[in-house]
Phi, psi and omega in degrees: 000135167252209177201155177255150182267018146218201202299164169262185179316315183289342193245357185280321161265040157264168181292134187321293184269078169270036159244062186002285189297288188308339167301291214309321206307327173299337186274303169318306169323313174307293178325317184302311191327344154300338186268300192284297187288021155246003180247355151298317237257341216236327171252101190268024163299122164265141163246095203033070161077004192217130198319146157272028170250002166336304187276312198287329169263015158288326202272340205258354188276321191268355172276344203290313197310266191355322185283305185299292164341291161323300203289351200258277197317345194293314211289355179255005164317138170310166172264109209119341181322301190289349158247028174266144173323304223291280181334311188263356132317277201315297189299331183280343174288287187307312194296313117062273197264338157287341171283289190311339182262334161302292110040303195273312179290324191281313166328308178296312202295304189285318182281003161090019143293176155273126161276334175270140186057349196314107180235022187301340165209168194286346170284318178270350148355279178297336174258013108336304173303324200295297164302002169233013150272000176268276191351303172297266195346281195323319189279330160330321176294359176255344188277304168013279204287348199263320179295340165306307174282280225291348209242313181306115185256355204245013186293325196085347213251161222259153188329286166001287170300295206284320179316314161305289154328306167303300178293352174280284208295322178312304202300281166062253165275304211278341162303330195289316197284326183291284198320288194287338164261000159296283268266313178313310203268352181273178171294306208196176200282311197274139171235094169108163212250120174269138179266289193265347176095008181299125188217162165316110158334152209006345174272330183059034160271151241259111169263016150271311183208151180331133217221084204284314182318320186299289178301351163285327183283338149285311145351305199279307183261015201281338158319324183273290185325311188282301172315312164346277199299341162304300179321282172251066164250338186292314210256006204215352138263145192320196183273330192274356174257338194271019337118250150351267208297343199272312197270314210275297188308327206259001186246338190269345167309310218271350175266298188324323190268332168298329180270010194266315151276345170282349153323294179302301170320312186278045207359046182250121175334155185247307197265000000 
């Protein structure tokens, strides 16, 4: 049997974004990013060294991608998944809770609060928790789809590849969740104290003391990253090496992004 390293015909006419809801909801998202970058443009409010509309549109590129993402990885889902009841209670839930932490970041941004560590009172506390039980909820959907496509034998897609794709969406979750819940249970993002504030250009992580946001933004992204490496170990290695070489990448992310945290933790820079 042979295999492609993309889709065969039944999956190929599906649709780019075959996930409806998680397309429109990603497209929309994208879009909003017209209101907070005119209200950075508008609002000269600073927030920890930085506008405070910083975070929320930080927050909306990577939920737009994250949503989109899902939805393009969707066409290799079993066939029919996506339209049980079940499924779509669950899928209207992750958007759900991605609008409600959107919602939370953008709230804070306008009243010039924090949203993140915020403990000043037993009310933002409690909704600080509230949100990082969305936070999970959202990201559960990468765990989803990956065991699903790891299960699906019905891809069309050459091994490698649906393997890859599968261990990008597990990793995912659970690196996200080991990382963004340490990160969470801490004061703040930073471990040791920075004197000039020196940081990374457009990412602003802390070229002084341990930066946790750096293992979380890879952490995070191993959905991109690891299919990438599949794709060429599938199309630029024999079959019997592309496997193989598929397990050794995603086991050389996953020490990388540990150490990145174990870095951080011990409050040393990456950069």
């Amino acid at each position: 049997m042979t295999y492609a390293t993309f889709p065969l015909p039944d999956a190929a006419r599906r649709p780019l974004l075959a996930e409806p809801v998680f397309g429109a909801a990603g497209i929309l998202i994208g879009l909003s990013l017209a209101v907070t970058l005119t209200a950075q443009a508008i609002d000269p409010r600073p927030f920890a060294g930085d506008s405070v509309w910083v975070k929320p549109i930080k927050f909306q590129v990577a939920l737009s991608l994250y949503l989109l993402t899902l939805s393009v990885f969707a066409r290799w889902l079993p066939a029919g998944m996506t339209a049980r009841p079940a499924y779509r209670i669950f899928a209207a839930f992750v958007v759900f809770s991605i609008l409600a932490e959107l919602a939370w970041i953008g709230g804070a941004a306008f009243f010039g609060t924090a949203s993140h560590f915020n403990v000043s009172s037993p009310l933002m506390a409690t909704l600080y928790g509230l949100m990082g039980f969305f936070a999970v909820s959202l990201t559960s959907a990468s765990l989803v789809y990956g065991f699903a496509i790891w299960r699906n034998s019905a891809t069309g897609l050459a091994p490698a590849l649906r393997l890859s794709i599968a261990l990008g969406l597990v990793l995912t979750f659970v690196l996200t969740v080991l990382v963004a819940g340490t990160m969470a249970s801490l004061p703040g993002h930073l471990v040791g104290t920075a004197k000039t504030g020196a940081s990374l250009p457009i990412f602003g992580w802390s070229r002084e003391v341990g930066d946790l946001r750096l293992p979380h933004f890879f952490a995070s992204h191993a959905m991109h990253v690891l299919p990438v490496l599949g794709w060429a170990a599938a199309r630029f290695l024999p079959p019997a090496m592309a496997l193989p070489a598929t397990w050794l990448a995603a086991i050389a992310f996953t020490g990388s992004v540990l150490l990145a945290f174990g870095l951080a933790l011990s409050g040393l820079p990456i950069v």
